[in-house]
Backbone bond lengths (Angstrom), bond angles and torsions (degrees), N, CA, C in turn:
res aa  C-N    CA-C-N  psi(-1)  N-CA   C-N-CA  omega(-1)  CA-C   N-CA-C  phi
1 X - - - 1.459 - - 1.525 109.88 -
2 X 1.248 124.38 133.12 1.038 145.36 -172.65 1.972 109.02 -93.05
3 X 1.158 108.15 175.17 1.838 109.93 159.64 1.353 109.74 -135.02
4 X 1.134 103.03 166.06 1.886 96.72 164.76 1.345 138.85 -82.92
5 X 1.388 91.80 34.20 1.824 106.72 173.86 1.572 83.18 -94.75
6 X 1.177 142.29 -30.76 1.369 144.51 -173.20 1.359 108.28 -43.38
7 X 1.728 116.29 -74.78 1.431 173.63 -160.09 1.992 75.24 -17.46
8 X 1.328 132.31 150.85 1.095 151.17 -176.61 1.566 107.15 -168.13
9 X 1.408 117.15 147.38 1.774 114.68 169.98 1.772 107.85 -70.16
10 X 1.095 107.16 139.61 1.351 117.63 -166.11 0.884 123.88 67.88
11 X 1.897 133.89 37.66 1.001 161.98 166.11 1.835 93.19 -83.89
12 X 1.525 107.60 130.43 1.646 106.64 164.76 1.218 94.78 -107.92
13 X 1.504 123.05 147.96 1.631 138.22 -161.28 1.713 84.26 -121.55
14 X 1.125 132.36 153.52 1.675 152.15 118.82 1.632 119.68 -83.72
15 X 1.079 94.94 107.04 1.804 121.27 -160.24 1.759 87.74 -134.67
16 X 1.646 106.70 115.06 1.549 100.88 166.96 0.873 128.05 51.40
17 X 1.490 117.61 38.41 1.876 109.36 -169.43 0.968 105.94 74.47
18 X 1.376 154.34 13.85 1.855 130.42 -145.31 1.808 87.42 -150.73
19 X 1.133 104.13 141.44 1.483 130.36 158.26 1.121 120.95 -85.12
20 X 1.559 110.29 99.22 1.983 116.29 175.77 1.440 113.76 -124.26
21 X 1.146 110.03 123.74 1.713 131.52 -179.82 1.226 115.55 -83.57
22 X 1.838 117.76 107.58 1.376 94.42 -174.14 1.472 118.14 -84.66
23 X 1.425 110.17 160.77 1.406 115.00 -168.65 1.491 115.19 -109.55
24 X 1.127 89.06 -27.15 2.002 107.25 168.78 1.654 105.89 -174.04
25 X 1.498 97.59 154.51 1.562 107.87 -177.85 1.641 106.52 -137.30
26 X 1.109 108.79 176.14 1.847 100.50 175.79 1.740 106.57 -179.82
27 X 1.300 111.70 116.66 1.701 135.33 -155.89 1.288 100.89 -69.26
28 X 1.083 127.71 83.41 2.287 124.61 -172.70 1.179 93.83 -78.22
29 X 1.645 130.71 117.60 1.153 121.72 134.08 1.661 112.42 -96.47
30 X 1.363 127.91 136.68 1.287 128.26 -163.95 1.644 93.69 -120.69
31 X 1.243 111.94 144.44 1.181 121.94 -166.57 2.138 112.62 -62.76
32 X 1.366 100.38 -23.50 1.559 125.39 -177.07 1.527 95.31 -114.82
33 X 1.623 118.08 127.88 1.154 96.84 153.82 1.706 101.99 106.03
34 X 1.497 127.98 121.34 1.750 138.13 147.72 1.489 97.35 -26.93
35 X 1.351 91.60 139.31 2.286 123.61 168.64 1.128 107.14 -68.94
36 X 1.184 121.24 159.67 1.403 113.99 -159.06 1.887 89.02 -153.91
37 X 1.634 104.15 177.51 1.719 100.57 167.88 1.075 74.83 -139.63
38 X 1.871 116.39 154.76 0.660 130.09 -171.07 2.035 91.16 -136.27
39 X 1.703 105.97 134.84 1.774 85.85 -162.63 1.746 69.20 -135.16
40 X 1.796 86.53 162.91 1.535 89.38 148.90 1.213 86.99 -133.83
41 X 1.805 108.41 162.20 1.872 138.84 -165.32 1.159 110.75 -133.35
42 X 1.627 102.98 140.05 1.490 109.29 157.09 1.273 128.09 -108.79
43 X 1.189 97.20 134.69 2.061 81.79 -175.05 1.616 88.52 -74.80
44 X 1.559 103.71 147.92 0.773 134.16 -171.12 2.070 113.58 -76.92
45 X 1.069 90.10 -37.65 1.361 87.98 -178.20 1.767 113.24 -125.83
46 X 0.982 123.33 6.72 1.416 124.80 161.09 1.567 111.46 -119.92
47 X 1.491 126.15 9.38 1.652 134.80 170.46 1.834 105.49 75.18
48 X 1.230 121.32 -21.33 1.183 135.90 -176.61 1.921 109.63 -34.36
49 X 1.399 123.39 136.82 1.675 97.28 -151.72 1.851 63.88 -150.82
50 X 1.663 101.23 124.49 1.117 122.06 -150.17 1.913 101.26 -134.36
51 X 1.354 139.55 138.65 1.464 132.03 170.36 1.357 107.39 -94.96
52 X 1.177 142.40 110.95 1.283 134.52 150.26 1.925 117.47 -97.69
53 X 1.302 75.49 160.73 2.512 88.99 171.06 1.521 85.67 -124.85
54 X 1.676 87.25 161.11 1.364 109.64 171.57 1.368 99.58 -149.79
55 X 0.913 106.26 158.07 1.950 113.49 -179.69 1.496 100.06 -71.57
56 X 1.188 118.59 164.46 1.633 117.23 159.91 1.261 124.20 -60.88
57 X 1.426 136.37 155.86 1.467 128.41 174.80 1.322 114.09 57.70
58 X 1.559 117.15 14.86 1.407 99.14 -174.70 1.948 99.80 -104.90
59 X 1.607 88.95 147.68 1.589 106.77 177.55 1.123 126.36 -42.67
60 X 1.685 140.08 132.27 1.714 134.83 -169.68 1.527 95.79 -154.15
61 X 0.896 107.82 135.60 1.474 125.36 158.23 1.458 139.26 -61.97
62 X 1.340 135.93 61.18 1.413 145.14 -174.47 1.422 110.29 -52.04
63 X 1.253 118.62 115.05 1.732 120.46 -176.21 1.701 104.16 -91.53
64 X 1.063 123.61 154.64 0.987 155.45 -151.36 1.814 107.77 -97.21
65 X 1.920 111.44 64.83 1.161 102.08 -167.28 1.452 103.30 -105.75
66 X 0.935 126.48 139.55 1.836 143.26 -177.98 2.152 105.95 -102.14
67 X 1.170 101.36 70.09 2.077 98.00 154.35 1.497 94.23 -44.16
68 X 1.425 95.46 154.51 1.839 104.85 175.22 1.846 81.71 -159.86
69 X 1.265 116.13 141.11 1.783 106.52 173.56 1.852 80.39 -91.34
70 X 1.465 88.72 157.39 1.565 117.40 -176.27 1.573 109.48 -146.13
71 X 1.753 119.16 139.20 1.206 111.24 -162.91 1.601 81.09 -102.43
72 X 1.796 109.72 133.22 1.442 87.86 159.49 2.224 127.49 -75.14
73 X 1.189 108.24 159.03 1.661 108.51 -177.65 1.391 99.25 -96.40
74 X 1.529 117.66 -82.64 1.230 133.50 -169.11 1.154 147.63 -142.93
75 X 1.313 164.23 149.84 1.304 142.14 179.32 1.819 111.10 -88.99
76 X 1.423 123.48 107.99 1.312 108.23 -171.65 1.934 106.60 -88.55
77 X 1.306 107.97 30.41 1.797 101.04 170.62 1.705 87.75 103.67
78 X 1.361 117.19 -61.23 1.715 102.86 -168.15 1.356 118.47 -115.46
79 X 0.944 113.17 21.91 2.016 131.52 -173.90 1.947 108.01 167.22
80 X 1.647 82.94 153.90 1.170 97.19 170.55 1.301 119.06 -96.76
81 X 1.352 114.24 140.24 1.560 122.30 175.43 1.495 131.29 -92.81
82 X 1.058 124.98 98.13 1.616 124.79 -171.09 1.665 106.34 -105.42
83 X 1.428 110.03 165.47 1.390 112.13 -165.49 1.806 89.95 -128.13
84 X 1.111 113.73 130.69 1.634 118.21 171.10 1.329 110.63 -65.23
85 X 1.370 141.98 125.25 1.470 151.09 -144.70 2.098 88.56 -95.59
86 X 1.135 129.87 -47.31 1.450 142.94 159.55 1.538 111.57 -21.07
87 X 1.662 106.87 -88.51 1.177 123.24 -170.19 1.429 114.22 -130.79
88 X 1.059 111.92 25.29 1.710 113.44 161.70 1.274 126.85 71.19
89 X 1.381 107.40 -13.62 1.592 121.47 176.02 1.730 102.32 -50.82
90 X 1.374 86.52 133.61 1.497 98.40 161.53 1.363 144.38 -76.96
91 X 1.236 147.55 118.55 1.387 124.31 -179.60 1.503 114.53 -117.43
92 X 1.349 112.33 153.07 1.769 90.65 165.40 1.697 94.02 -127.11
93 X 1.374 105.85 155.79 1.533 141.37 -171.93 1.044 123.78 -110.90
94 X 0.877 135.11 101.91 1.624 152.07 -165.03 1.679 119.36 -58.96
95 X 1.696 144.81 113.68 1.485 117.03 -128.61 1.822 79.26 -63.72
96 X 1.583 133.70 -19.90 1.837 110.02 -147.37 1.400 96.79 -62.91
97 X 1.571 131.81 -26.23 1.325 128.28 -167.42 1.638 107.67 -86.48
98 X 1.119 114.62 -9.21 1.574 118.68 -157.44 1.687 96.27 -104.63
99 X 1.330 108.87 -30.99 1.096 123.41 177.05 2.116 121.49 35.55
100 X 1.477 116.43 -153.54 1.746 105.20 165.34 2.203 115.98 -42.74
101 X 1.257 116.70 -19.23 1.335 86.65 167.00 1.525 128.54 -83.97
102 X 1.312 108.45 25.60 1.399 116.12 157.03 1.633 131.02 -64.39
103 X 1.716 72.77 -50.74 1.644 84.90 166.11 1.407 135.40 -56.86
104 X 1.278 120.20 -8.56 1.694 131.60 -155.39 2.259 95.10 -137.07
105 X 1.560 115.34 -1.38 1.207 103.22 -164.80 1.881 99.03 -113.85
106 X 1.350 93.23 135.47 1.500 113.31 166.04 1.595 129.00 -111.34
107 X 0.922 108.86 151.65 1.596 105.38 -172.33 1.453 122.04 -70.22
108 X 1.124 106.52 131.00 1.595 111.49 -150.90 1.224 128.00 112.62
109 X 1.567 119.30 -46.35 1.215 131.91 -159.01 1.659 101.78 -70.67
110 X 1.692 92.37 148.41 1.500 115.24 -168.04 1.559 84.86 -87.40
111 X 2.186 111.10 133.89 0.870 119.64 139.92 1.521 144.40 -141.09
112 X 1.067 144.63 171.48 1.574 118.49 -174.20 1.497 105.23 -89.57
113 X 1.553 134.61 156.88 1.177 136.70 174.84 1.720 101.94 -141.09
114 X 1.615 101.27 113.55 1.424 111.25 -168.23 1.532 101.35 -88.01
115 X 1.978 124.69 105.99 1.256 130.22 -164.41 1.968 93.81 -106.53
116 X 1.717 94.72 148.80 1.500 103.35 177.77 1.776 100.51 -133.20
117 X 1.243 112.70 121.01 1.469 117.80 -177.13 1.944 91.71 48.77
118 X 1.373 118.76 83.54 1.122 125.80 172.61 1.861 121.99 39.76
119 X 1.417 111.09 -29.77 1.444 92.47 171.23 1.922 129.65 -100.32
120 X 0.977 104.14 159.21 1.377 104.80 -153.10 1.285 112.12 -80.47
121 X 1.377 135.15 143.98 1.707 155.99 -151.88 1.076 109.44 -107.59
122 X 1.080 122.91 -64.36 2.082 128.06 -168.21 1.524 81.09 -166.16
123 X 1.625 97.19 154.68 1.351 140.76 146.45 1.676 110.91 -65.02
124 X 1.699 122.12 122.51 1.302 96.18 150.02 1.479 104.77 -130.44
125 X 1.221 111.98 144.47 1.968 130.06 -179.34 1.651 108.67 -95.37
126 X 1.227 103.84 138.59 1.614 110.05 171.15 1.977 106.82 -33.13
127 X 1.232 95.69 178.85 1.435 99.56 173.69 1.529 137.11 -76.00
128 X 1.398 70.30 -26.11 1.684 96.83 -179.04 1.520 107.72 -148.28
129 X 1.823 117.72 130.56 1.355 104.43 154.10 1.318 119.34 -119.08
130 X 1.309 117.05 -168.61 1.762 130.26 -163.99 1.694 90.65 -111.06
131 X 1.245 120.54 106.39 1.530 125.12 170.24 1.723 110.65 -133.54
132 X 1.445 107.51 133.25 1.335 118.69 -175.63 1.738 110.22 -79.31
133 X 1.434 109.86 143.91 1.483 128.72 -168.99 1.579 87.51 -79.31
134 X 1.087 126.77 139.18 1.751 133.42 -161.28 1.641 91.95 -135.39
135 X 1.922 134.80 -36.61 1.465 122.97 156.29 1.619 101.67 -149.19
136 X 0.958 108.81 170.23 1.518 126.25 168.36 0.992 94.37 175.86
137 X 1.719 119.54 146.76 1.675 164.79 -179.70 2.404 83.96 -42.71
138 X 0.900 103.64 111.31 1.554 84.42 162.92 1.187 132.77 -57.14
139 X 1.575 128.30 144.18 1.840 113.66 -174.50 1.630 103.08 -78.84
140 X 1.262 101.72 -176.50 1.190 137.21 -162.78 1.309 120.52 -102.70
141 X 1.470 167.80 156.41 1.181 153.11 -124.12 1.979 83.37 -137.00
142 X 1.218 118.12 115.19 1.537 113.92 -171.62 1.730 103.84 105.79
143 X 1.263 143.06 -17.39 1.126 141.34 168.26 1.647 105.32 -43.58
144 X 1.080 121.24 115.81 1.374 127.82 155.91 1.970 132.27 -112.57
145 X 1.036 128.54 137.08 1.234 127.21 -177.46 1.687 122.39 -30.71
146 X 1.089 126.58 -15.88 1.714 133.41 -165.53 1.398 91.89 -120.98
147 X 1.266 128.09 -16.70 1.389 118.42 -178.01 1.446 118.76 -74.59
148 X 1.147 134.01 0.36 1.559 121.70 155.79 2.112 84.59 133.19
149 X 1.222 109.03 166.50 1.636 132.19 176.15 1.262 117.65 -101.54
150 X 1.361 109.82 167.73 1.326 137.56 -168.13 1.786 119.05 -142.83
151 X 0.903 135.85 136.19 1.250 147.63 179.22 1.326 117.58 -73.12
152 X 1.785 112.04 103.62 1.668 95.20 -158.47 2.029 79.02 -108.26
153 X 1.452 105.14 173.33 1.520 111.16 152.65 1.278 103.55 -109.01
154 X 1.887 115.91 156.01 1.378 105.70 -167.70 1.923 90.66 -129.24
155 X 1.104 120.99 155.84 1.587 154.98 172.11 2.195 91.63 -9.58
156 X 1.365 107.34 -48.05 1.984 112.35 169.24 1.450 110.16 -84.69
157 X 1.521 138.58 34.29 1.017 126.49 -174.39 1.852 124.18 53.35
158 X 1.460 110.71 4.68 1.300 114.80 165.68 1.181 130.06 -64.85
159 X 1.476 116.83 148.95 1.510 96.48 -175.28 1.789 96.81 -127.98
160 X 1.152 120.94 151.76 1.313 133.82 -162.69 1.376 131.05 -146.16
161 X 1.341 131.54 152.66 1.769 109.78 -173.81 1.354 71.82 -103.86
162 X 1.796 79.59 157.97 1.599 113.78 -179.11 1.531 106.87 -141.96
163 X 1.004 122.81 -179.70 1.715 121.23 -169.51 1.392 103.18 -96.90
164 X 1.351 167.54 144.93 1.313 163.69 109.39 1.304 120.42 50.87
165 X 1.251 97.59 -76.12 2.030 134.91 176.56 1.428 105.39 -38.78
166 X 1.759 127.63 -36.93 1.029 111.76 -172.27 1.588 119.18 -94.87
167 X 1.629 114.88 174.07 1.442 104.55 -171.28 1.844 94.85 -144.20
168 X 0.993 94.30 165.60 1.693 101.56 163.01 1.061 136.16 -33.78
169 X 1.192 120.80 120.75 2.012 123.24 -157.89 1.108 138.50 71.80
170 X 1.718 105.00 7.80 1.271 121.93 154.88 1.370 114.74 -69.48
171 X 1.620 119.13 129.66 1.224 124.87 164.56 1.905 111.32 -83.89
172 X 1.325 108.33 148.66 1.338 134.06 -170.02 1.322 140.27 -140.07
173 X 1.289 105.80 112.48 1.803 100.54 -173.87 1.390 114.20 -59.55
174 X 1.233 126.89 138.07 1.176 115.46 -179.19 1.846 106.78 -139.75
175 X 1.340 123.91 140.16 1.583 120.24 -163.25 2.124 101.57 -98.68
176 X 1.440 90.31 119.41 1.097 117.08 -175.41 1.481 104.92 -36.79
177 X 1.434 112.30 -56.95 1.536 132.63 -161.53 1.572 108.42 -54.13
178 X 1.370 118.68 -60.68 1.569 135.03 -163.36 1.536 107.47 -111.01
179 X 1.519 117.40 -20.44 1.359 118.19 -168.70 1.809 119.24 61.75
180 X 0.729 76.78 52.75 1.776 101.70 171.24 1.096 141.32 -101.38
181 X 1.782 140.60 139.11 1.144 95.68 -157.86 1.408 121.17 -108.06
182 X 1.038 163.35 149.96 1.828 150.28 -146.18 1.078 119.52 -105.99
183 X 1.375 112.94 -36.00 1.669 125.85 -155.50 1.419 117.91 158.92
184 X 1.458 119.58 148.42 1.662 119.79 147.37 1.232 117.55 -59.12
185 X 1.705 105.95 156.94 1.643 103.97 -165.00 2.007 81.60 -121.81
């Protein structure tokens, strides 16, 4: 057993049976009054993003989560298939766990898969990846970057704002997290 002097972001908690990821925490000492942590959580498997306090020093349960990087292979129609970068074992991932990093994943691409007692939790993707513009409306002769966006589709069937200026077969950074777009690559 651990306390919440422990508590770190990307800490998974066991709370009630339940898997919660912390997302941020912050040490209150108040001038009146016992220290406290103050966290916010995600449930882990329904996305549910929850505030809890805890007194200081008080007892929590740290679950037992294993990152492993995983290359994804393929989508066979009802899960995704990733290969463990270690020992090659295969897994497939169900899309509810794979969830928006579908949108941002290509075949091949290196990703981490956070496993608890062997089955797998969430997908997580770099911060940013490199994905090619597949259509967008062509620009206009005078299009400049500050002048307002356009709706491109990208190389995963994603679709994304993009600035004017760009055109088809441009590759593009794009941020895993919000789906945004960063820059030309």
């Amino acid at each position: 057993m651990a306390t919440t002097n422990d508590i770190k972001n990307g800490s998974v908690l066991s709370i009630d049976g339940q898997l919660w990821n912390v997302v941020e925490f912050q040490h209150v000492k108040p001038g009146k009054g016992g220290a406290f942590v103050r966290t916010k959580l995600k449930n882990v498997m329904s996305g549910k993003v929850v505030d809890r306090t805890f007194n200081a020093g008080t007892k929590i349960d740290f679950a037992t989560v294993d990152r492993r990087d995983f290359q994804y292979l393929y989508n066979d129609g009802t899960s995704f298939v990733f290969m463990d970068q270690t020992d090659y074992d295969q897994v497939s991932v169900s899309p509810e766990i794979v969830g928006d990093a579908a949108n941002f994943m290509l075949e091949n691409q290196a990703v981490q898969i956070a496993l608890h007692e062997g089955e797998p939790l969430y997908v997580e993707l770099p911060a940013s990846v490199v994905l090619e513009v597949t259509y967008t409306e062509p620009g206009l002769q005078g299009d400049r970057s500050s002048a307002g966006t356009k709706p491109a589709t990208l190389e995963t069937g994603y679709e994304i704002q993009v600035p004017l200026f760009l055109e088809t077969g441009t590759k593009v950074k794009v941020d895993t997290r919000s789906g945004d777009y960063l820059g030309r690559v």
